[in-house]
C-alpha positions in Angstrom: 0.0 0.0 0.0 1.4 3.6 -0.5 1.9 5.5 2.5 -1.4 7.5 2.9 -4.2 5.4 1.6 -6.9 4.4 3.9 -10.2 5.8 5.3 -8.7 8.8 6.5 -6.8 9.0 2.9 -6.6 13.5 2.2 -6.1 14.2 -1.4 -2.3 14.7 -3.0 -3.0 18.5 -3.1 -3.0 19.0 0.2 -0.8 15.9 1.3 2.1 17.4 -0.8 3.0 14.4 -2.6 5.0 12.8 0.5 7.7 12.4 -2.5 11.4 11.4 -1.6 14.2 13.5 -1.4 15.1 13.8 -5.4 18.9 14.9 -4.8 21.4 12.4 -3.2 21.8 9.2 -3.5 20.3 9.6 -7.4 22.7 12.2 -8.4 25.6 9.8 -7.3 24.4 7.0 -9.1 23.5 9.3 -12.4 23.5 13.1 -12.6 20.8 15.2 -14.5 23.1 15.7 -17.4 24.6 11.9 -17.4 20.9 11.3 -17.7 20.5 13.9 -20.6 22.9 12.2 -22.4 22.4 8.6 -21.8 18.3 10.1 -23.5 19.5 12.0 -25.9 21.4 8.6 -27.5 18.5 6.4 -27.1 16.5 9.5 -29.2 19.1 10.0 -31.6 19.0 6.0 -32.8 14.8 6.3 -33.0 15.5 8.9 -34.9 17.8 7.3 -37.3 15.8 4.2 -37.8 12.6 6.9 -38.6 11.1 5.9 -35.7 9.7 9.4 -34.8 7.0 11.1 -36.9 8.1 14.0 -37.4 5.1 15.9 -38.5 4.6 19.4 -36.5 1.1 19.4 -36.4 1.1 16.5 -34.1 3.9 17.3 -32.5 3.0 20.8 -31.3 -0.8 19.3 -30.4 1.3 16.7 -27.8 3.9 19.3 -26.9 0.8 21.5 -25.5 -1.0 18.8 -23.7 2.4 17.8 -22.2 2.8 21.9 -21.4 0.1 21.4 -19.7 0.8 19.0 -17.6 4.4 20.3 -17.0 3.0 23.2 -15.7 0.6 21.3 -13.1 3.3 19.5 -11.7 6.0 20.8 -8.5 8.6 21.1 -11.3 7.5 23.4 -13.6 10.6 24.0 -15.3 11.3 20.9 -16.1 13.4 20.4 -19.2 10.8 17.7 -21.0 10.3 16.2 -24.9 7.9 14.8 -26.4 7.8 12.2 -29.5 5.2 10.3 -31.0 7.1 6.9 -32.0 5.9 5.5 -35.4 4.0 2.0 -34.2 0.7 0.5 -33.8 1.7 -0.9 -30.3 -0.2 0.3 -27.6 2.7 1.8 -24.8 4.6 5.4 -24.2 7.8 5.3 -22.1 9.9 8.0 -20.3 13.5 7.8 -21.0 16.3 8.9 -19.4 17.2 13.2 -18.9 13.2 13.8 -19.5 12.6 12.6 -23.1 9.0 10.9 -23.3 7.8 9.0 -26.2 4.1 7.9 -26.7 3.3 5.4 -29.8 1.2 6.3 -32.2 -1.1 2.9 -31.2 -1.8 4.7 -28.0 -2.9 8.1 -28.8 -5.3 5.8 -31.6 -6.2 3.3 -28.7 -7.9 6.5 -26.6 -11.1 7.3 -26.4 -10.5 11.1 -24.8 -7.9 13.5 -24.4 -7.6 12.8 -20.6 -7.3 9.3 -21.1 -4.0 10.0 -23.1 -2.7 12.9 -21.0 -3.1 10.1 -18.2 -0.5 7.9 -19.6 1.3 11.6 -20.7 1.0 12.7 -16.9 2.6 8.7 -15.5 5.6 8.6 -17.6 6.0 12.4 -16.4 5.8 11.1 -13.2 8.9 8.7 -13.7 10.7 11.6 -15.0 10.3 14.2 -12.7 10.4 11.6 -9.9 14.0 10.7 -11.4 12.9 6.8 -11.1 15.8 5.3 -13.3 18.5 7.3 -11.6 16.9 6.7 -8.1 16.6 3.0 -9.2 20.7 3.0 -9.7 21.5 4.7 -6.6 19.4 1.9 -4.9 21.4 -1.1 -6.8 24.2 0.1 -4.4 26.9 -0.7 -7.3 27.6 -0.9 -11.0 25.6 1.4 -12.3 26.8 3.6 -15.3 28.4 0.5 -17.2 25.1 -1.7 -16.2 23.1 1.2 -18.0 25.7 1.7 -20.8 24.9 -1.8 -21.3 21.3 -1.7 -21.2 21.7 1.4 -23.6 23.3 -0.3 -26.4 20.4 -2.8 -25.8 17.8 -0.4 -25.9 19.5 1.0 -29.7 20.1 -2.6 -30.9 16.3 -3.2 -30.0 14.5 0.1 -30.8 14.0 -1.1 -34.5 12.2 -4.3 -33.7 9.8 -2.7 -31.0 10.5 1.0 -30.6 9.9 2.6 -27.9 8.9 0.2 -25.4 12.3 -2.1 -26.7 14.2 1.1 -25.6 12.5 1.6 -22.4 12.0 -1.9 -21.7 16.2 -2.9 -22.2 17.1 0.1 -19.9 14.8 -0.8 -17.2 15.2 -4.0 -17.8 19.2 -4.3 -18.3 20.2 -4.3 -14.6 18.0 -7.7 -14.1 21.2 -9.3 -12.8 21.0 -6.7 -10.1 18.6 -9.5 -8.8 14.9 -9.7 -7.7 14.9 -6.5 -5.6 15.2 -4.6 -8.5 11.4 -5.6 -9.9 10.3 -4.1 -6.0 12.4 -1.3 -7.1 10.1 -1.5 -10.1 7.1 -1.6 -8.7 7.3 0.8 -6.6 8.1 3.4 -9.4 5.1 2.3 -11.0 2.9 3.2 -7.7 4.4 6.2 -7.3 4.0 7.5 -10.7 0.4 6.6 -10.4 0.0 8.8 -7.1 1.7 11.4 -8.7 0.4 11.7 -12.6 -3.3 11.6 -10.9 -2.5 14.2 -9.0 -1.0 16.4 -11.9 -3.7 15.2 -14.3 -6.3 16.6 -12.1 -4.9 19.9 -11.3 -4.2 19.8 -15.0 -7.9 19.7 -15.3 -8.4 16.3 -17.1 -10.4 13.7 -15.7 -8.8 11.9 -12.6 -10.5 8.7 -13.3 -8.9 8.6 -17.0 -5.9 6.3 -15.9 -7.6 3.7 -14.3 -10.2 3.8 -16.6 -8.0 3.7 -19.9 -5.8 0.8 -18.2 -9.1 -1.1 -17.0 -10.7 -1.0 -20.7 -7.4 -2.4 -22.1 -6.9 -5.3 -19.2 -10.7 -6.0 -20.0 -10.5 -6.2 -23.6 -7.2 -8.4 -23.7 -9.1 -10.8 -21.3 -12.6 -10.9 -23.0 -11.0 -11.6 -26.4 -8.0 -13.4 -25.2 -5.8 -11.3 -27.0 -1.7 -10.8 -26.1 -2.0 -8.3 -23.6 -1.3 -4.6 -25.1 2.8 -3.5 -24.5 1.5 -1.1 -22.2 0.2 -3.5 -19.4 2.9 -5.7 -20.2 5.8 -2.4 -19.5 3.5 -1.1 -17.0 1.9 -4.1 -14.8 -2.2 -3.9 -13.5 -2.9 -5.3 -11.1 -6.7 -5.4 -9.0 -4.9 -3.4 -6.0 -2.9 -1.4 -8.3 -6.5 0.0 -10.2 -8.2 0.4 -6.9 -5.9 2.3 -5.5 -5.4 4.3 -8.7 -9.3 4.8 -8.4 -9.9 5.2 -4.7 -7.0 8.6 -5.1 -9.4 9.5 -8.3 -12.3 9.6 -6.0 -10.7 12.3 -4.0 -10.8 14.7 -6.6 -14.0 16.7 -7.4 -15.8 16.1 -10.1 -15.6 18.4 -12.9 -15.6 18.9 -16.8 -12.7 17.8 -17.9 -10.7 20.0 -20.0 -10.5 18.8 -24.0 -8.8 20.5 -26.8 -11.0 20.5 -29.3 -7.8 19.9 -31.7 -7.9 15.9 -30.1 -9.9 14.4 -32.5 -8.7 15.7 -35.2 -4.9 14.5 -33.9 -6.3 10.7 -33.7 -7.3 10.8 -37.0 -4.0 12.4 -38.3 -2.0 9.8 -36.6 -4.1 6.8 -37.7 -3.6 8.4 -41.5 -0.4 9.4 -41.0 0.8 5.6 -39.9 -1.2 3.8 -42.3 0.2 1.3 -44.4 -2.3 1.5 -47.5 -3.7 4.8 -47.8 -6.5 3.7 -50.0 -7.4 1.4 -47.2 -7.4 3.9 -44.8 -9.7 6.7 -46.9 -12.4 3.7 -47.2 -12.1 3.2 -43.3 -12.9 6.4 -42.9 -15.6 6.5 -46.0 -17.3 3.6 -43.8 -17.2 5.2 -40.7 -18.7 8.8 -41.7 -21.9 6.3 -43.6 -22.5 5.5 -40.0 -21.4 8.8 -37.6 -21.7 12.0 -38.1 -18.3 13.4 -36.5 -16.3 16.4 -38.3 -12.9 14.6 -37.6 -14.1 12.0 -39.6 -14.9 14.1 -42.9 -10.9 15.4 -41.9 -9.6 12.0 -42.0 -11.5 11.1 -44.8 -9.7 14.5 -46.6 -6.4 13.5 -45.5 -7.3 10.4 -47.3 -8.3 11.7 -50.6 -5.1 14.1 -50.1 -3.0 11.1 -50.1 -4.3 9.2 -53.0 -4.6 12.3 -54.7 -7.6 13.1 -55.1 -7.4 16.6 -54.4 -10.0 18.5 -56.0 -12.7 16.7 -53.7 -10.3 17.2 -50.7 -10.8 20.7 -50.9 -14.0 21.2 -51.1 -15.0 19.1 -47.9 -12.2 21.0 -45.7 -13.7 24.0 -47.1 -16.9 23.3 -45.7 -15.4 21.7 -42.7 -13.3 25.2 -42.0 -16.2 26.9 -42.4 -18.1 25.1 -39.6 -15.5 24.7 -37.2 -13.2 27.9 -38.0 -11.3 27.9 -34.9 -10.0 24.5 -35.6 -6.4 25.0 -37.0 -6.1 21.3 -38.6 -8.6 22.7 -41.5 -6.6 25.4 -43.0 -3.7 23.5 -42.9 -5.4 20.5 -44.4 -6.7 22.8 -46.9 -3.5 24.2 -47.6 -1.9 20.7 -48.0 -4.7 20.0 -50.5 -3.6 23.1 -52.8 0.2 22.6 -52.6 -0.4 18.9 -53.7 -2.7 19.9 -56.6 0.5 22.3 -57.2 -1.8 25.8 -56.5 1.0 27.5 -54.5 -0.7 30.7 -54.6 -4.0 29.8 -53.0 -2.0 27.6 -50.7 0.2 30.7 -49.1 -4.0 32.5 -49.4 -5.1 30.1 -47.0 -2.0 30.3 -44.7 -1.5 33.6 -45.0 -4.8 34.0 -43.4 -4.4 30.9 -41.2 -1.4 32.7 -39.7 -3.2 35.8 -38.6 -6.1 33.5 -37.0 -3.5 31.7 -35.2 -0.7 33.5 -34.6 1.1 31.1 -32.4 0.9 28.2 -34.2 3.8 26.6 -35.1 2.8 24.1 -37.6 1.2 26.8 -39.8 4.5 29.0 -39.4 6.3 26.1 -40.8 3.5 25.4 -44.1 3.8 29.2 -44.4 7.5 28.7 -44.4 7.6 25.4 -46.9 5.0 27.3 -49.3 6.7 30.2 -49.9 10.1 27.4 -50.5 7.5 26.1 -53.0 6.6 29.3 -55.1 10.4 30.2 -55.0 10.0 33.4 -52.7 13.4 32.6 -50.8 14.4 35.8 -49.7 10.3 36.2 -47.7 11.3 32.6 -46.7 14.9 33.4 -44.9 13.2 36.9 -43.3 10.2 34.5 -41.6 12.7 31.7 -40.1 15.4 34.3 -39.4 13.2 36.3 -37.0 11.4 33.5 -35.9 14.4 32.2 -33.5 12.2 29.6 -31.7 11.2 27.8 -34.7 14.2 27.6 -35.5 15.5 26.4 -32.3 12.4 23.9 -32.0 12.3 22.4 -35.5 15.2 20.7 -37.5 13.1 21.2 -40.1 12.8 24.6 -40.3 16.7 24.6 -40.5 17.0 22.2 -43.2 14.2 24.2 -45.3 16.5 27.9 -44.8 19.6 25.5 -45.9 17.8 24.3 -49.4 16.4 28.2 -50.0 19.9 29.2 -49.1 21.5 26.7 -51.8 18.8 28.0 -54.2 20.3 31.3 -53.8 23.6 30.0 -54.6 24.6 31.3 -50.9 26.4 28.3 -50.3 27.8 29.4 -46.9 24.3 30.1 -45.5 23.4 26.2 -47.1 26.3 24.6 -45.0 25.5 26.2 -42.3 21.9 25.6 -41.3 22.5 21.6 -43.2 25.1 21.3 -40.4 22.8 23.3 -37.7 20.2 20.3 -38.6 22.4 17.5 -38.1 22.8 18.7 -34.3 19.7 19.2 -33.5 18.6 15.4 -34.4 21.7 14.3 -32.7 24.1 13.5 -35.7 26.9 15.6 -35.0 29.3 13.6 -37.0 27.5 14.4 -40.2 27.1 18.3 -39.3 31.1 18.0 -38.5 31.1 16.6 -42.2 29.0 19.0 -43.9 31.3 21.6 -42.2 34.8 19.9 -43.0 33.5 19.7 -46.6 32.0 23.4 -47.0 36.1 24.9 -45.7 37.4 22.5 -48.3 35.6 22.6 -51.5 33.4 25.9 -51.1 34.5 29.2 -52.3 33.7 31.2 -49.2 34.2 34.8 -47.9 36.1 35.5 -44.5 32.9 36.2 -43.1 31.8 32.5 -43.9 35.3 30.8 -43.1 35.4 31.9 -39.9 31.4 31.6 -38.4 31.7 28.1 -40.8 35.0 27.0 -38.4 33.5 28.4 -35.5 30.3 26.3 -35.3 32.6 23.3 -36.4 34.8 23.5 -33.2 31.1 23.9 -31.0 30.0 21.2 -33.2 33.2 19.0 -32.3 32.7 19.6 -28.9 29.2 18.8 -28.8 30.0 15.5 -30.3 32.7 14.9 -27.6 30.2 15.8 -24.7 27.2 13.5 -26.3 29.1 10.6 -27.4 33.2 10.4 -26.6 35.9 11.5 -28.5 36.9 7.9 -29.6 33.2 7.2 -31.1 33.3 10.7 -32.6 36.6 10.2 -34.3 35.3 7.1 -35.7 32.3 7.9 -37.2 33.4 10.7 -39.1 34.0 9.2 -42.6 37.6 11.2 -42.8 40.4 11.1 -40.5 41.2 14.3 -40.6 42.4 16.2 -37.5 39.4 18.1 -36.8 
């Protein structure tokens, strides 16, 4: 039982969490930027193996539910990421130095938004609870090579299961510690419970959502005698575990929960955006509109007709659909899509133009904006936007990578090198931005100006890859042997 439940149980607002001490022993046993790094790797291999979807539409819509649960925790601050990892499986995970993946399976598997900002709001938990460095500094012993160990693991594994092969081989790796490490375990598991109810209630989700969502999928695997989903199998249920989950629940008020409206719209993104056959997936959604009336639905039904282009009758139903539901972002951008594919730049950048004004802190339409005007060849409206837009540029490698092809359009060739080498460190490939660099003071004909901010963000780059990887592995995996 965890310390606190019973008759006279008070809720975990006013109780204060009765959380351990997060400082020693965990920072002996792993430090907050050992754990960055030992995340960061993990994340760099998904990435490599196109294991994230990188798709900012979806990514800014979990990156605000996240947000908000950041922001309802005692940590606030909290350097936290959030990916959606490319699989039908239903599981998320929370990796080492706050990095939190959630499959694609899942966020389809929900049947509300609080249901999947419960599982959001439990691997939160493990993070800001520091449960893998906490569960090192109680092995007493061998900890950074056991979790180098279970790190290579995790990599060798993450293409064969993804996320929860990652999460699973790092938690999992120190088995040999013996079976006091599964109590170890389990008691993580607990306390992430007590503690992701309590921030997805003052988040203002539904309380009940996480024993709710885990109950439907322990019933469904036992009424059709399925394989369990990953998620119970990563994350054990057991009776006690729900009722306790429940009986903290309880001791929250009941209340509308709070729902983006953008949800809905997200599920069916994700299910069209993972689909193997997209002529399969626009019937599903042909079949399901015959029989509900829902306007995500008619959106994933679009995307469909988008993707097997079909165009033309794309654009007329996310017309309609936008002008029903105006305050729903994934309509103009849908719309948008629609145009750009059909090759009608101009009423493309019409639609964004105006979907930019509506929203003006929407990230994903910055970014259309940005690709469209790449696409009707305005590069020079295209640098201004991203150059004075500094946290999309900071956010998204792609928004580097797209200033980098408008600069090589332009024949600016130092410009091009330097954002192509500013994208390979931000998804962790530091060896190929040290590349692009070596190659650009070899072969390009360059200005001082570019020789010297080109050798400049080499030697950061060079020491970035030191600090990530090691100097030995660095050396190595640059192709040349060059003493950079």
């Amino acid at each position: 039982m965890i310390a606190g439940l019973g008759s006279a149980w008070v809720p975990a607002s006013a109780e204060g969490y009765n959380l351990p001490d997060l400082g020693q022993p965990a920072d002996t046993a792993m430090s907050p930027a050992e754990e960055k790094k030992l995340g960061a790797q993990v994340v760099t291999q998904l990435r490599s193996q196109d294991r994230i979807i990188e798709d900012p539409e979806l990514n800014e819509y979990l990156a605000e539910v996240g947000h908000r649960l950041l922001q309802a925790t005692n940590r606030p601050s909290h350097d936290v990421q959030f990916y959606v990892i490319d699989t039908g499986d239903i599981n998320a995970f929370a990796l080492p130095g706050g990095y939190i993946g959630v499959n694609a399976g899942l966020i389809m598997a929900t049947k509300t938004e609080s249901e999947l900002a419960s599982v959001l709001a439990h691997e939160l938990a493990h993070v800001t609870q520091r449960h893998i460095a906490r569960q090192m500094a109680d092995s007493k012993g061998d900890a950074i090579a056991t979790m180098a160990t279970a790190l290579v693991a995790a990599i060798a594994g993450a293409s064969a299961g993804a996320g929860q092969a990652a999460s699973a081989a790092i938690m999992g790796g120190m088995s040999h510690l013996g079976m006091q490490q599964i109590s170890y375990t389990r008691t993580h598991e607990y306390e992430a419970d007590r503690v992701g109810i309590h921030t997805l209630a003052d988040a203002g989700y539904d309380a009940h959502a996480m024993s709710r969502f885990f109950g439907t999928l322990q019933r469904q695997s036992d009424l059709y005698g399925r394989q369990p989903p990953q998620i119970l199998l990563s994350h054990p249920v057991s009776s006690t575990r729900m009722a306790e989950a429940e009986a903290r629940a309880a001791g929250y008020p009941d209340r509308a929960a709070h729902t983006n409206p953008e949800y809905a719209y997200m599920k069916a993104r994700v299910r069209m955006l993972t689909a193997n056959s997209p002529n399969q997936m626009r019937d599903y959604f042909a079949r399901e509109r015959a029989e509900h009336d829902s306007p995500d639905l008619d959106y994933g039904y679009a995307l469909g007709l988008i993707r097997t282009s079909n165009e033309r009758a794309a654009v007329d139903l996310l017309a309609a659909g936008q002008k029903t539901h105006p305050d729903i972002v994934a309509w103009p951008l849908a719309r948008a899509e629609a145009w750009s594919q059909a090759g009608v730049y101009d009423k493309a950048n019409e639609i964004l133009e105006a979907a930019s004004k509506r929203f003006p802190k929407d990230e994903a339409v910055a970014l259309a904006l940005a690709r469209n005007r790449f696409d009707r060849g305005d590069y020079r409206s295209l640098r201004n936007q991203l150059i004075a837009d500094r946290r999309l540029l900071d956010t998204y490698p792609s928004a580097q990578r797209l200033l980098a092809e408008a600069a090589a359009k332009t024949d600016d060739y130092g410009e091009a090198y330097y954002r192509q080498a500013r994208y390979f460190a931000m998804i962790g490939d530091y060896p190929q931005a040290i590349n692009q660099l070596r190659t650009a003071l070899q072969t390009a004909d360059l200005d001082q100006y570019n020789q010297e901010r080109l050798s400049a963000l080499r030697n950061q780059m060079v020491s970035a890859c030191h600090a990530a990887w090691s100097p030995e592995k660095c050396e190595r995996a640059v192709a040349q042997n060059a003493d950079y």
